[in-house]
DRENKE-706498 format. One line per 3 residues: number of its first residue (from 1); their letters; for each residue z, y, x of C-alpha. Coordinates in steps of 0.25 Angstrom, whole numbers. Last residue first. Example, Ala and Ser with C-alpha at 12.3 -4.5 7.8 and 13.67 -1.06 7.14 Angstrom:
REM residues 2
2	SA	29:-4:55  31:-18:49 $
END
This chain:
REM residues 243
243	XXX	86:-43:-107  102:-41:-106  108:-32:-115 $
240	XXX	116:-21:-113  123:-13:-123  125:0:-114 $
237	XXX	136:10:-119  138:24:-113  152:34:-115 $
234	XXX	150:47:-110  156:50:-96  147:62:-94 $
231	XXX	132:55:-95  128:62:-84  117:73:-84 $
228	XXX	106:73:-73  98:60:-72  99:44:-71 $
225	XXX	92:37:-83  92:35:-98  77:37:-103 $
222	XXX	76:47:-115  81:58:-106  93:67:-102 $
219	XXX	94:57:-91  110:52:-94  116:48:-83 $
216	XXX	125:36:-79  129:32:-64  130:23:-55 $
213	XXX	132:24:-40  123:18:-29  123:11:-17 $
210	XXX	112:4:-20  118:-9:-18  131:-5:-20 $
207	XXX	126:-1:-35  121:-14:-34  133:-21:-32 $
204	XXX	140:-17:-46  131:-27:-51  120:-22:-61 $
201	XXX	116:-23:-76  105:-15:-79  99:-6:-89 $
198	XXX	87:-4:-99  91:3:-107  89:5:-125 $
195	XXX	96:18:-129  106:24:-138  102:37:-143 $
192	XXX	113:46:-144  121:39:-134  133:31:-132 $
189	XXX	123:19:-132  113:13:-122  107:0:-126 $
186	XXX	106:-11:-116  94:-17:-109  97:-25:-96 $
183	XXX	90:-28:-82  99:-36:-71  106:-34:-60 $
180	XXX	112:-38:-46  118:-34:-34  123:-40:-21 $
177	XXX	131:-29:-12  132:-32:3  122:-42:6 $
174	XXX	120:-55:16  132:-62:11  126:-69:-1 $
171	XXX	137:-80:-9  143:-73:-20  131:-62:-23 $
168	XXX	121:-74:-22  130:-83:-33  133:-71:-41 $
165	XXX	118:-67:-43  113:-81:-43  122:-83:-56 $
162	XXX	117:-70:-62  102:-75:-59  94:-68:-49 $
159	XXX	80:-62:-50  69:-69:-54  56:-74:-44 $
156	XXX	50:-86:-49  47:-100:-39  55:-107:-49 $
153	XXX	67:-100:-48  69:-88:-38  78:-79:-35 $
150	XXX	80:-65:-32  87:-55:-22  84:-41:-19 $
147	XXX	87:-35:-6  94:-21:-1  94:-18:13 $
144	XXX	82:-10:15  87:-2:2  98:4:12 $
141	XXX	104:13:-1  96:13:-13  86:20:-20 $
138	XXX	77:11:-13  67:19:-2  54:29:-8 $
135	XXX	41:23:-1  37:10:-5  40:9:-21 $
132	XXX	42:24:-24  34:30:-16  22:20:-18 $
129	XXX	22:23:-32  22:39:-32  12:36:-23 $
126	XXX	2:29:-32  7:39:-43  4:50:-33 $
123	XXX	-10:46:-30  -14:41:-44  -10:56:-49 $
120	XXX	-19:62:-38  -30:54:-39  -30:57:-54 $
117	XXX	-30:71:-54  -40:70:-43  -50:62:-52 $
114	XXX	-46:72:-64  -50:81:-57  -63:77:-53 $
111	XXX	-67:72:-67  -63:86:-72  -71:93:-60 $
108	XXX	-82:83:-62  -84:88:-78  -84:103:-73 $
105	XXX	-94:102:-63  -97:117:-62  -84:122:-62 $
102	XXX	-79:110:-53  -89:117:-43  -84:130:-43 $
99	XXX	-71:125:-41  -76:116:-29  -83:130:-24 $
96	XXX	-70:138:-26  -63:129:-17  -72:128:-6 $
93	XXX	-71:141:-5  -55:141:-4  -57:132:6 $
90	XXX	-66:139:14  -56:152:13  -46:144:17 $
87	XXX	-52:139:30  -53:152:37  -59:166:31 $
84	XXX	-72:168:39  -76:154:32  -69:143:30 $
81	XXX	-81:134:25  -79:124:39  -67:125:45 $
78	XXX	-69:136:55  -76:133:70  -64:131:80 $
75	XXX	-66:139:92  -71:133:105  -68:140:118 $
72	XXX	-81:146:124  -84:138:137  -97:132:130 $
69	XXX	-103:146:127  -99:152:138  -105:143:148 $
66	XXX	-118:146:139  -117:158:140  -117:158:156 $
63	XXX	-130:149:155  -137:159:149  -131:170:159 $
60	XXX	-134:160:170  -150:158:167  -157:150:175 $
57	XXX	-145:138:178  -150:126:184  -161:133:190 $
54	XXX	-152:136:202  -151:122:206  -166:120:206 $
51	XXX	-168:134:216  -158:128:224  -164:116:225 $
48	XXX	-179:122:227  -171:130:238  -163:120:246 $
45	XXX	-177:111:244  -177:100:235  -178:84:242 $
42	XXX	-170:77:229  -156:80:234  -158:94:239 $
39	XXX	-161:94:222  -148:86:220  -142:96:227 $
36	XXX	-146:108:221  -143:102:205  -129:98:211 $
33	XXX	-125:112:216  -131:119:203  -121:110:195 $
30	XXX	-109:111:206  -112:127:203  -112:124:189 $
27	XXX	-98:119:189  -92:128:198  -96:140:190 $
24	XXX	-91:133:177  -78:130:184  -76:144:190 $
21	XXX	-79:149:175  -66:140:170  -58:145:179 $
18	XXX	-62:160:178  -61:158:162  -72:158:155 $
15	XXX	-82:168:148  -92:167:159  -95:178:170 $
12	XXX	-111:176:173  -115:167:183  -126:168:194 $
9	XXX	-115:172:205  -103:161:201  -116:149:202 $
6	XXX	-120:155:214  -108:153:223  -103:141:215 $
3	XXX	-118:135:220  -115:140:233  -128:137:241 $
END
C-alpha cells in the first residue's frame, strides 16, 4: 500500500508551505508505514494491520488543525500591563497607580523619598570620589612617569630635607627635572583686604615637571584662586612665613 499515497489523499490543504507540507505528509506516512509493519511483525493479517495503521488518525480535519496550530509562526505576546496601546500606556498606568498609592500613604511617600533622595546623593559623592582619585589622570603631562621621593629616619616616613634635596638633585641621573616644595603661610597685600594664604615655595623644576605655566588671577571671590579676570600688572606682596 502507498502510505504517501494515502496520506496526501485523506489530508486536508494545510496553512504551509508546499515544502513544508511535503514533509508533514512524508512524515506521517513513514508513522502509518511503521505502525503496519510492526503489526505484520507481530503475526496481524494484511488487513487487521492495515485496519490498526489506519486508526492512527480518525479524524483528519482534527488532526489538520492541529498541524496548523503548531506550524503557526510564533508572535511575541505584549509586555505584560501594555495593553491595546503598547508598553507606554502600561507604564503610564502603573504610574498613576504608584501616585495613587503615595496619596494614600503619605508618611511612607515622605520616608520613601527621602530614602531615594539619599541614595541618590551618596551614589554621586561615592563617585564623584572614585572619579577623582582613580579615574580622572594627573593634571600633568606623562603622569606615569612622574615619582615622588621621601626619606626615612627612624623607620618614619617624612619628606626630604633641604640638604637631601641638593645632594639627590646633584647626584640622581635617572630623571629629567627634580623638584621640590614646601608648605607656607604669608599675607597677601596690595589689596583692599589683605589676606591670610596658604602658599608654597617651589623649584623652578616643577613647572617642568608639569609642564605648566604660572600665572595670577584674581577669583572674584572670598578665596584667592585661578578664574577669569587677571590681576592686569598690578603690584602684589606676599610676606611669607614658614610653618
Amino acid at each position: 500500500m502507498n502510505w504517501r499515497h494515502y496520506v496526501r489523499s485523506h489530508l486536508p490543504m494545510l496553512d504551509a508551505s508546499p515544502e513544508r507540507e511535503n514533509e508533514i505528509v512524508e512524515e506521517l506516512a513513514v508513522q502509518l508505514e511503521s505502525t503496519y509493519e510492526r503489526a505484520r511483525a507481530n503475526g496481524a493479517s494484511e488487513a487487521d494491520a492495515r485496519q490498526l495503521a489506519m486508526t492512527e488518525v480518525t479524524d483528519w480535519s482534527a488532526f489538520a488543525r492541529t498541524v496548523a496550530t503548531i506550524e503557526r509562526p510564533y508572535q511575541q505576546p505584549p509586555a505584560a500591563g501594555a495593553g491595546p496601546g503598547g508598553i507606554m500606556t502600561g507604564l503610564i498606568q502603573d504610574l498613576r497607580y504608584a501616585l495613587r498609592a503615595l496619596k494614600r500613604a503619605p508618611g511612607f511617600a515622605a520616608v520613601s523619598i527621602v530614602t531615594l533622595a539619599l541614595g541618590i546623593a551618596a551614589t554621586t559623592i561615592v563617585y564623584s570620589i572614585v572619579d577623582g582619585i582613580l579615574l580622572r589622570p594627573l593634571p600633568i603631562a606623562d603622569a606615569d612617569r612622574v615619582m615622588l621621593a621621601r626619606e626615612a629616619v627612624d623607620g618614619d616616613d617624612m619628606s626630604l630635607s633641604v640638604p637631601n634635596y641638593f645632594d639627590f638633585r646633584a647626584r640622581q641621573t635617572s630623571f629629567a627635572p627634580f623638584a621640590a616644595w614646601r608648605g607656607l603661610t604669608a599675607n597677601l597685600t596690595g589689596i583692599a583686604e589683605p589676606r591670610r594664604l596658604n602658599v608654597r615655595h617651589v623649584t623652578a623644576d616643577l613647572f617642568a615637571t608639569s609642564e605648566r605655566r604660572l600665572s595670577a588671577t584674581h577669583s572674584g571671590s572670598a578665596s584667592w584662586a585661578a578664574g577669569p579676570k587677571r590681576l592686569d600688572g598690578r603690584s602684589l606682596s606676599m610676606n611669607p612665613r614658614s610653618r
